[in-house]
MARLODO-602693 format. One record per residue: residue in three letters; x, y, z of N, C-alpha, C, O in turn. Coordinates in steps of 0.02 Angstrom, whole numbers, plus 50000, padded with zeros to 5 digits. Example, Ala and Ser with C-alpha at 12.3 -4.5 7.8 and 13.67 -1.06 7.14 Angstrom:
ALA506604971650390506154977550390506604983550390507124983450423
SER506424988850354506844994750357506455000250394506705005750402
***
This chain:
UNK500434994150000500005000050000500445006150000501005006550025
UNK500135010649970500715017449970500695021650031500165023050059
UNK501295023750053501245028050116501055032350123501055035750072
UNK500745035550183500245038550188500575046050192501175047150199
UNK499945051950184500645058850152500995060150226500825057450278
UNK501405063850219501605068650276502085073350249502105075550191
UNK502655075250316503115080750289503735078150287503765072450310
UNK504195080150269504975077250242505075072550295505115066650278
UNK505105073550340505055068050412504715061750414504855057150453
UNK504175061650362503895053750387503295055250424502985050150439
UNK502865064350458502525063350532501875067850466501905072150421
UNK501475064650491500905063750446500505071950496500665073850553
UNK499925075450442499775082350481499605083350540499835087950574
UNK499015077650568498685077350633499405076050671499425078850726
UNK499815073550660500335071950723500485079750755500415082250810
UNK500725082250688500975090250651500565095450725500835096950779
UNK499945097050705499335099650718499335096750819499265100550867
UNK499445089850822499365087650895499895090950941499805094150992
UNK500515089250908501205093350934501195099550954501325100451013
UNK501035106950901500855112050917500185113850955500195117951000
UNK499525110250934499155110151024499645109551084499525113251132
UNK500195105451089500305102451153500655110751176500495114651220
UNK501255110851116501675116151132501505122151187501715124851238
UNK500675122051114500345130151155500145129051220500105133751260
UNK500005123251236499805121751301500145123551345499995126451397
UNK500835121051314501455119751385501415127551404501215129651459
UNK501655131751345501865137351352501205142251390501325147051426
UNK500635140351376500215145351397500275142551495500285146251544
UNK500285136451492500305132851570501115137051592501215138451652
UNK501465138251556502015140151593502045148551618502205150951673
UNK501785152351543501495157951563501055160451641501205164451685
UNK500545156551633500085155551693500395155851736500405161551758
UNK500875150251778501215146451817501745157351817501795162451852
UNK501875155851785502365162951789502075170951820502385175051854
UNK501415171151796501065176251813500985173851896501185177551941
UNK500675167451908500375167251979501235166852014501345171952047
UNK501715163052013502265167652040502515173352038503035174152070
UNK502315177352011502495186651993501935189052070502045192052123
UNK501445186252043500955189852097501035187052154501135191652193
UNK501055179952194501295178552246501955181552280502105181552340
UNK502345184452219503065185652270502825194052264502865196552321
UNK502685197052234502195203352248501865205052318501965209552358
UNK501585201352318501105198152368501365196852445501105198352498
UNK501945193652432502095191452481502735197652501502885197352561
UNK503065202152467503545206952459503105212152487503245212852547
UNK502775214952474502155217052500501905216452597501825219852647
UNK501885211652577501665209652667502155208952697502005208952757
UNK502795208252688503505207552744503815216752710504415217052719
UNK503595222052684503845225452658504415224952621504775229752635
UNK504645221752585505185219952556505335221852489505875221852460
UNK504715223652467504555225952395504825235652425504875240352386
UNK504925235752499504795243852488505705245352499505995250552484
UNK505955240352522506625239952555507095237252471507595240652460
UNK506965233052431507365231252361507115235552346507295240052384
UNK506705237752302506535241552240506575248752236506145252152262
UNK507045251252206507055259952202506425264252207505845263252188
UNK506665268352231505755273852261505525276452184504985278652167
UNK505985275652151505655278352066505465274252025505185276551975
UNK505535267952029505135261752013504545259452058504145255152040
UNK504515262352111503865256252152503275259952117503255265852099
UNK502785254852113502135256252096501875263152148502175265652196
UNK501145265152118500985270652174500325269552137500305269352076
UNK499765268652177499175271452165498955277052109499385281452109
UNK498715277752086498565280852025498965281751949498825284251895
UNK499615277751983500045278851911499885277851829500015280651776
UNK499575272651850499385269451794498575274251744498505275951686
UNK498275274751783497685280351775498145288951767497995293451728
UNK498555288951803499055296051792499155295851712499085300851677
UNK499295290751694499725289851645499055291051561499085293951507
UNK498485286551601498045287451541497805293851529497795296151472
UNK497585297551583497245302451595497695308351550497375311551508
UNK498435309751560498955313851546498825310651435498985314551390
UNK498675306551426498925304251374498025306251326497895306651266
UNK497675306951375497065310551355496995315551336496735317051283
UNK497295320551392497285325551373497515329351330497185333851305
UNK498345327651309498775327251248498115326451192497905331751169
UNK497835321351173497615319251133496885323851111496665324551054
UNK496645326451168496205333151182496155340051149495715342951117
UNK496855341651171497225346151143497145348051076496945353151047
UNK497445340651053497675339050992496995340750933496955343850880
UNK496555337150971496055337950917495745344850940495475346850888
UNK495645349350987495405354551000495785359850930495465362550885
UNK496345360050938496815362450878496345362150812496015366550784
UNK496435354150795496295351350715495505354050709495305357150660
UNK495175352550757494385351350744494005352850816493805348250852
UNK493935359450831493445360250904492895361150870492755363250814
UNK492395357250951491765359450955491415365950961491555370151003
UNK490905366650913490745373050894490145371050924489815365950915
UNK490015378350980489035375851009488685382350969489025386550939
UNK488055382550975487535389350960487095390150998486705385651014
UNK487075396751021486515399051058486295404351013486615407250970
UNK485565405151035485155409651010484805413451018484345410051043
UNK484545420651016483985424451088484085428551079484595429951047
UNK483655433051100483345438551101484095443851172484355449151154
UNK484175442551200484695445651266484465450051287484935453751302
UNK483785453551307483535460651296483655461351368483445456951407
UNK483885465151385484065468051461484505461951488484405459251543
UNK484875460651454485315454051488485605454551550485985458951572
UNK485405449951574485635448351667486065442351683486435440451638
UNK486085439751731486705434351745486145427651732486285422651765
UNK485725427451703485395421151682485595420251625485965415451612
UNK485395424651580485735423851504486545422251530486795416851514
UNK486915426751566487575423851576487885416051595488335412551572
UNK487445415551644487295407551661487145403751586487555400251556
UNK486615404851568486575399251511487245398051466487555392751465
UNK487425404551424487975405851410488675402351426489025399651384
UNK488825403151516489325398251518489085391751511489445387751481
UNK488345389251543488395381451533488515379151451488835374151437
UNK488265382951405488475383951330489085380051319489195374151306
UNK489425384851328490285384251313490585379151365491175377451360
UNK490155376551420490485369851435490335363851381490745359251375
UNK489875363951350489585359151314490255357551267490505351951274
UNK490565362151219490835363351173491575367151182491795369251236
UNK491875367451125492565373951126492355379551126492415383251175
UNK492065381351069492025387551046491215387851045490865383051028
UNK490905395151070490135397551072489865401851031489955407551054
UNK489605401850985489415404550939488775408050945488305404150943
UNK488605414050952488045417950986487615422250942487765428050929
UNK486875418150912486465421850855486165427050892485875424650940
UNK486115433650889485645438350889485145440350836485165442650779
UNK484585438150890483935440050844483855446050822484205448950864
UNK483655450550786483825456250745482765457850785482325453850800
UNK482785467050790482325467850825481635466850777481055465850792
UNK481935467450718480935464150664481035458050698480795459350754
UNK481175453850699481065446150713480885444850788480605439750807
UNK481105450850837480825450850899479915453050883479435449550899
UNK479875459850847479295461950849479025457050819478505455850851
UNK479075452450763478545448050732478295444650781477675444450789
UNK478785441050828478675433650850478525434750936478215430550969
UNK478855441950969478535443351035478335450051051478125451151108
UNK478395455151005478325462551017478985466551051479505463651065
UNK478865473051059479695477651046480005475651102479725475051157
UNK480585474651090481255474051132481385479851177481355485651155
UNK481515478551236481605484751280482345489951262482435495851274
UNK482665486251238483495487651198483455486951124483215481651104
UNK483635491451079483815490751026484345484151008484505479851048
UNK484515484550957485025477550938485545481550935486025477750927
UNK485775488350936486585488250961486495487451026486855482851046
UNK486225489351061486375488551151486415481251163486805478951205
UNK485925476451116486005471251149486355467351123486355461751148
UNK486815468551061487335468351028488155468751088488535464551113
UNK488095475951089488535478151145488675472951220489175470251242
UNK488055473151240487955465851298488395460351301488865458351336
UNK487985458251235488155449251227488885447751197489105442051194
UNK489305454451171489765453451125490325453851212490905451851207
UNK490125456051272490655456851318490785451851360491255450851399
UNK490165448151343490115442251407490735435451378490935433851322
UNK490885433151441491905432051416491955424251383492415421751351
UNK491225421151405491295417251360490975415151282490815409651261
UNK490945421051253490655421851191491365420751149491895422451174
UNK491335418351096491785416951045491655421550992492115425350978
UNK491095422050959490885423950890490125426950908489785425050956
UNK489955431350866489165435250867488895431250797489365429350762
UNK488385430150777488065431050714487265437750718486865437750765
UNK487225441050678486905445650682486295441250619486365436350582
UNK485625446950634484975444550585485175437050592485555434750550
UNK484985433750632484775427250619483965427350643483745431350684
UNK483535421950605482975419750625482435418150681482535412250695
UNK482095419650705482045418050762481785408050763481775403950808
UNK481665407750709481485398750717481955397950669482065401950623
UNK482355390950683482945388250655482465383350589482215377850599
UNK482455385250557482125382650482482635379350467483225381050472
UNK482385373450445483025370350389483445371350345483885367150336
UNK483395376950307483705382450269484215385850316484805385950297
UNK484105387850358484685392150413485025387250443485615388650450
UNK484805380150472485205376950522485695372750486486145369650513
UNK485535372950404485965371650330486605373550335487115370050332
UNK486475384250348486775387050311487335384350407487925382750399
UNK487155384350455487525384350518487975378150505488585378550505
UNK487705373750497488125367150492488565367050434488935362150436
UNK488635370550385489085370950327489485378450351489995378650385
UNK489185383250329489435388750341489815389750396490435389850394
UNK489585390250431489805389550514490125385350559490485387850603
UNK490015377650553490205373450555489865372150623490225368450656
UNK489325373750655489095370350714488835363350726488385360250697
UNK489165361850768488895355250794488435352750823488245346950821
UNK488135359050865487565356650928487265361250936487635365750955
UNK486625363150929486145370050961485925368451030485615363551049
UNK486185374351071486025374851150485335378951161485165383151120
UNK485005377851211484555379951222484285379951288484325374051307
UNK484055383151330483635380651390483145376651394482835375151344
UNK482955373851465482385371051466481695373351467481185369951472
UNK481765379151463481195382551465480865380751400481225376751369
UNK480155382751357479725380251307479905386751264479895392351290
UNK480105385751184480135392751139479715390851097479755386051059
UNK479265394851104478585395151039478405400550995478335406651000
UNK478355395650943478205400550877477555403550879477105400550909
UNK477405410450846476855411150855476405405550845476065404550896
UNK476265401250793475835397650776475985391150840475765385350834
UNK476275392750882476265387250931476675380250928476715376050973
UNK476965380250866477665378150883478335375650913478355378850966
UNK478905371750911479385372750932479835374250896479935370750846
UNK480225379850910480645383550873481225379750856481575380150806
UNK481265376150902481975371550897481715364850880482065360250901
UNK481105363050841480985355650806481425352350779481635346850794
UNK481655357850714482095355350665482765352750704482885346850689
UNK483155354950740483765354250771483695349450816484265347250826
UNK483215345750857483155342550885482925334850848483095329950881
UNK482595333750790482345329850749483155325850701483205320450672
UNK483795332450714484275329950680484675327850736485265329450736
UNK484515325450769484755325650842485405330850849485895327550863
UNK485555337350844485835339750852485725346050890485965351450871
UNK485235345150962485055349651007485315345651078485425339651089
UNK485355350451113485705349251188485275355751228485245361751213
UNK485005352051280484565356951322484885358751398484915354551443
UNK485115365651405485345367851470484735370151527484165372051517
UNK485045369451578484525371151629484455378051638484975381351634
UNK483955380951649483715388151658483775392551715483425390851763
UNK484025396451721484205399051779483745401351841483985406851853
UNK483425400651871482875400751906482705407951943483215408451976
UNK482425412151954482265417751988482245423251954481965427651986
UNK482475425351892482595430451860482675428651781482895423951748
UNK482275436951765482185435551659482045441651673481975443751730
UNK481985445751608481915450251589481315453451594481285459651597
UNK480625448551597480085450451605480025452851691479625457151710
UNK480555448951739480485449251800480935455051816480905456651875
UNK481255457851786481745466151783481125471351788481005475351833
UNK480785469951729480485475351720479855475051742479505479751723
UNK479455469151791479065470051850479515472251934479325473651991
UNK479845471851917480375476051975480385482851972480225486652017
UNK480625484551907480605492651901479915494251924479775497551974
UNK479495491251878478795494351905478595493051964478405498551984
UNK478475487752025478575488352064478815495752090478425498852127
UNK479475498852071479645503652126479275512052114479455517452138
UNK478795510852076478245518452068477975518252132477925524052153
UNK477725512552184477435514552250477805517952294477565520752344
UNK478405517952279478645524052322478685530752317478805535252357
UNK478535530452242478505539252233477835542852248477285540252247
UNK477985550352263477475552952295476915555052255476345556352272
UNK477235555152190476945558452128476245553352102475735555552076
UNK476395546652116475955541252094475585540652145475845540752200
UNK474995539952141474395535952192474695530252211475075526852175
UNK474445528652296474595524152326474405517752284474795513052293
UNK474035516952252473925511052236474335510152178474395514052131
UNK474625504152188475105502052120474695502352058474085501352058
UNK474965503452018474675501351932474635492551939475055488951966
UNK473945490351902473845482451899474495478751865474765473451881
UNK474685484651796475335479951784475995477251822476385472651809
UNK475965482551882476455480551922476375474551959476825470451967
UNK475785474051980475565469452007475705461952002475805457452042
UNK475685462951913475755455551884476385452151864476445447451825
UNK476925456051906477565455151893477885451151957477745453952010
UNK478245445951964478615446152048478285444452080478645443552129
UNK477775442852095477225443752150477315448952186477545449552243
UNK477085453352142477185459352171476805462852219477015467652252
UNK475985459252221475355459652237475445456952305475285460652352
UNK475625452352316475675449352378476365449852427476425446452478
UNK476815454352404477295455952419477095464352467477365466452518
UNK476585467252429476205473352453475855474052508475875478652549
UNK475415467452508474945467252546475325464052630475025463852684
UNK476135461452617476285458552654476745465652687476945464952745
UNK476885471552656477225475352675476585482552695476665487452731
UNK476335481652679475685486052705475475487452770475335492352805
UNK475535479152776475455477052847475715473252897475515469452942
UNK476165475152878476965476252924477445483352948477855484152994
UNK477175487752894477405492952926477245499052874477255498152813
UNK477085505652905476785509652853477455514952816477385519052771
UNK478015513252849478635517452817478895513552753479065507652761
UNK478945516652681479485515752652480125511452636480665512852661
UNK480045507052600480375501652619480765499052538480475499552484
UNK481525496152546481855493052488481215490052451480785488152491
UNK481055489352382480565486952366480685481452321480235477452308
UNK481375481152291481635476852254481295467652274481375465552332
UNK481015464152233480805457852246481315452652193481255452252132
UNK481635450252222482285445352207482075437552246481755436852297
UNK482365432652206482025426752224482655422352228482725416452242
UNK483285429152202484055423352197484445420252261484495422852317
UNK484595416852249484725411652337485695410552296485925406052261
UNK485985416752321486805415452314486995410252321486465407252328
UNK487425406252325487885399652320488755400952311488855404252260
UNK489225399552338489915399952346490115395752264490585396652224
UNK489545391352264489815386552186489455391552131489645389752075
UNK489135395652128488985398452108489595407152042489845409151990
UNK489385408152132490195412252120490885410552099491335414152076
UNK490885404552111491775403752087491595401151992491955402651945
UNK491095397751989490905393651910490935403551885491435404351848
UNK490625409051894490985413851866491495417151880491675421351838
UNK491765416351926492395418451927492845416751874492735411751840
UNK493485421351862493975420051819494765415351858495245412751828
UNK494615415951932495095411751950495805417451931496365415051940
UNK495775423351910496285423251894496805428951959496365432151988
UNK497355430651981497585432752029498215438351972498365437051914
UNK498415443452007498905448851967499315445851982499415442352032
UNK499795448051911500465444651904500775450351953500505455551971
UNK501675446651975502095453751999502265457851934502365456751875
UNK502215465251997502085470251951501475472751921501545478651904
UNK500875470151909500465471951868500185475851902500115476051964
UNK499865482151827499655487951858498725486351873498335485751825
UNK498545486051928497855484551948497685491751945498035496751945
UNK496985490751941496545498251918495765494951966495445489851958
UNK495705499752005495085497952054494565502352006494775505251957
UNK493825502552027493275506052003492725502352046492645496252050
UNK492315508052081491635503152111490965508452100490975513952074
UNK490515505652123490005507252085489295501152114489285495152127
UNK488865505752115488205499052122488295493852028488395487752024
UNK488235498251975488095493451922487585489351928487665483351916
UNK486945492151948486185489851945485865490351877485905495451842
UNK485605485951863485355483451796485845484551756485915489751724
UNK486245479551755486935480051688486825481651623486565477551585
UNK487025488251602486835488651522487455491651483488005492151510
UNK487335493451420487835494451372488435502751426489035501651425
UNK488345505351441488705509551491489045507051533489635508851533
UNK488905503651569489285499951626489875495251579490415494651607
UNK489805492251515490195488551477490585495451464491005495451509
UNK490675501351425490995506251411491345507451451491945506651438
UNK491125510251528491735510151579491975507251595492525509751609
UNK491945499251612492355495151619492845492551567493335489151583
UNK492715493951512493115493051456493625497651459494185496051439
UNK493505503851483494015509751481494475508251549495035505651546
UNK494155510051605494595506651653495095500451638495655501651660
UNK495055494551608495275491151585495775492651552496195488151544
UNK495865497651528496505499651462496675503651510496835508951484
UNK496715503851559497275508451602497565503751645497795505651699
UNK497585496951628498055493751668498235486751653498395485951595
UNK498245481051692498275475051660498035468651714498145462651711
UNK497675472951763497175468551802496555473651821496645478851852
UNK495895471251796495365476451824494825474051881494405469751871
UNK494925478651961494725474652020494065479052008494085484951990
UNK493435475252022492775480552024492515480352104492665475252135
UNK492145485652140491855484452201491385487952184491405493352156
UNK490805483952207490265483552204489725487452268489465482852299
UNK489565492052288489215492852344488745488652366488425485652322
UNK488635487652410487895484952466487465487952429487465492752391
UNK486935482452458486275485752445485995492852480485805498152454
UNK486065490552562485925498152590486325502852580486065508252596
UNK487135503552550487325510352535486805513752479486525519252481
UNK486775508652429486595509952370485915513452402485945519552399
UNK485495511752423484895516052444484925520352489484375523052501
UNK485405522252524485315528052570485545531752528485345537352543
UNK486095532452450486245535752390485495538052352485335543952341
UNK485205533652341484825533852271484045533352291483575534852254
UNK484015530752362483185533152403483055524452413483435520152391
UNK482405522952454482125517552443482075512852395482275507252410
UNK481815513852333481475509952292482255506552247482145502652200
UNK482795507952260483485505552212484175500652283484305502252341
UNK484315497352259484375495152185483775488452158483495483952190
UNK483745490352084483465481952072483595478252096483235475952140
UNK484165475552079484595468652086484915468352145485215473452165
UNK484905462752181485265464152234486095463052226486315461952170
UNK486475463352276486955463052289487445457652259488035459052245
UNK487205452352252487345447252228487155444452167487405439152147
UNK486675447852130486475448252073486865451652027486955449651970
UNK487095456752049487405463952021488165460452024488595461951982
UNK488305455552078489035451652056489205449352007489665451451971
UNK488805443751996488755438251937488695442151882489075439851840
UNK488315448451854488145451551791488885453351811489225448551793
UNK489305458251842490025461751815490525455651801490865455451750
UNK490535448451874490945444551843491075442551791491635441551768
UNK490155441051747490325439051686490735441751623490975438251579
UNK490775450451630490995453151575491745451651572492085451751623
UNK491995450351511492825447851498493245454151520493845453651530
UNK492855461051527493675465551555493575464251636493785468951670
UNK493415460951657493375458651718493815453851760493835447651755
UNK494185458251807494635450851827494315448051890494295441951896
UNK494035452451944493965450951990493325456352048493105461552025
UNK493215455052086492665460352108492775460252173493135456152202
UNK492385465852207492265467052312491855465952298491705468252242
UNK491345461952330490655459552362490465464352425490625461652478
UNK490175470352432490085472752470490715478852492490835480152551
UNK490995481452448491745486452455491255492952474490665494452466
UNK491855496152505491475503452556491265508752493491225506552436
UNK491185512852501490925517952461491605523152478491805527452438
UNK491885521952540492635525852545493195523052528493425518352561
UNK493375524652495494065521852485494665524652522494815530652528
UNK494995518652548495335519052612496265517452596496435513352553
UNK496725520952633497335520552642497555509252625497785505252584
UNK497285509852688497195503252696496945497052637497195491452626
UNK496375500352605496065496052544496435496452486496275492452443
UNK496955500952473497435502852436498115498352429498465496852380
UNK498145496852499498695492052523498585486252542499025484152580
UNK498015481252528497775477452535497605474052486497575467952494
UNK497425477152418497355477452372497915477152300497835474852244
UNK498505480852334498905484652278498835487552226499045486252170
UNK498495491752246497745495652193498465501452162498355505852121
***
């Protein structure tokens, strides 16, 4: 009979094939066998300290090294693409009397993303879709272009993102994600303004800042006509319907018949609050700091002008802010709007801003000079 095939040797394939099973065996059994002695004498180097007494202090393991190592190799890699290709976010709105809510949304914005890209609605598109803007579109132009984490403005944009515009954003522009609050934006016809952007899944919804909007500014202002002498005691109904402003009256009526701060604020400060706007940043040696204080109640395009100017007279700009009660034994009862802590967050946010007094004297002192290095 003829012999059966194999290889130059005489050893037919299955022998071939059985041999290298065995091999891998041995070797993977020896591997094994090798790892569980690595870790037993680990192990056991470890528990008599011995591993801490041989091994150089720049070789021993350490808790987090290994995670040190990924984390560092992330960020590199972060970088890297931030360079080639950042995230571009969009916000969109009206800003009309902008306060530290719009600022708030704003930064949560630009956490989302690199770069924030900021549409202003142009004031026909306010009047079509909600009636006149309390600010023209340079003022509220002026606003939104100071706040520090804005990247880019787009002017005349739409007030509903039509498929035609959120086209021209994603090509033109190159955005990635439309930001928005949680609050509801409706078209006249009842609507969601942000359908289209959300349907491409390319919407991301931020949380809304709670206690304050623009509509609630300007039931504040009104609010403060009951103190003047000129107006009948009884508020105007529109005031009424602002703030709870109605029941804020009836609770001060009859409590006391004198004259009283009238401002109705619903903001509850927070330390995490304050530092998420803060700039973190401290003067270099040498640098020329430039103080300026001021209430800066209802932040508008002026208050950006002086602080912009102050700013070019130095290369750190400190702001102090008055109290509430200076500010009214200055300016009478019914001021300021905003309180104290409201009026923070709106100056922190602006970019010529390095740093602020929470409550700084109205005198400026030998001492605050040198404390300061003003």
């Amino acid at each position: 009979s003829p012999p059966e095939p194999g290889n130059a040797h005489g050893c037919s394939p299955l022998a071939t094939m059985e041999g290298t099973s065995t091999s891998k065996m041995l070797l993977y059994s020896a591997a094994a066998a090798t790892g569980v002695a690595v870790a037993a004498a680990v192990l056991w180097a470890r528990r008599t300290h011995a591993y801490e007494q041989y091994v150089p202090l720049q070789y021993q393991y350490r808790p987090g090294t290994i995670s040190g190592w990924i984390a560092k190799a992330l960020s590199r890699h972060s970088k890297q693409r931030r360079k080639q290709r950042p995230v571009r976010v969009y916000v969109d709105g009206c800003f009309d009397m902008m306060h530290y809510g719009h600022a708030n949304a704003l930064r949560q914005a630009k956490s989302v993303g690199d770069q924030l890209v900021l549409g202003l609605i142009p004031d026909s598109e306010i009047m079509r879709c909600k009636g006149p803007p309390v600010m023209n579109e340079e003022e509220r132009y002026t606003l939104v272009e100071q706040v520090k984490w804005v990247d880019e403005v787009i002017r005349d944009v739409p007030y509903d993102l039509n498929p035609q515009f959120m086209q021209e954003l994603f090509t033109k522009h190159r955005i990635d994600y439309v930001i928005h609050g949680d609050d509801p934006c409706l078209l006249p016809d009842g609507t969601d303004a942000y359908a289209h952007a959300k349907k491409l899944g390319r919407f991301v919804m931020v949380k809304r800042t709670e206690g304050v909007s623009t509509t609630d500014i300007v039931g504040r202002m009104l609010t403060c006509s009951r103190v003047n002498p000129i107006i009948a005691s009884e508020p105007h109904p529109l005031a009424k319907s602002f703030s709870g402003a109605d029941e804020a009256l009836k609770n001060e009526a009859s409590s006391s018949s004198t004259p009283r701060r009238t401002t109705l604020s619903c903001f509850l400060p927070t330390s995490r609050r304050l530092v998420q706007f803060s700039n973190g940043r401290t003067p270099e040696d040498g640098a020329r700091i430039v103080y300026i204080d001021g209430a800066f109640d209802v932040f508008h395009p002026g208050h950006v002008a002086v602080l912009k100017a102050a700013k070019a007279e130095g290369d750190f700009l400190l702001v102090g802010l008055h109290t509430d009660e200076d500010v009214q034994a200055r300016r009478g009862p019914h001021l300021p709007i905003m309180n104290l802590h409201e009026r923070s967050l709106s100056v922190l946010a602006c970019k010529f801003v390095d740093e602020v007094v929470i409550g700084s004297p109205t005198i400026i002192t030998r001492d605050m000079i040198t404390m300061f290095n003003i």
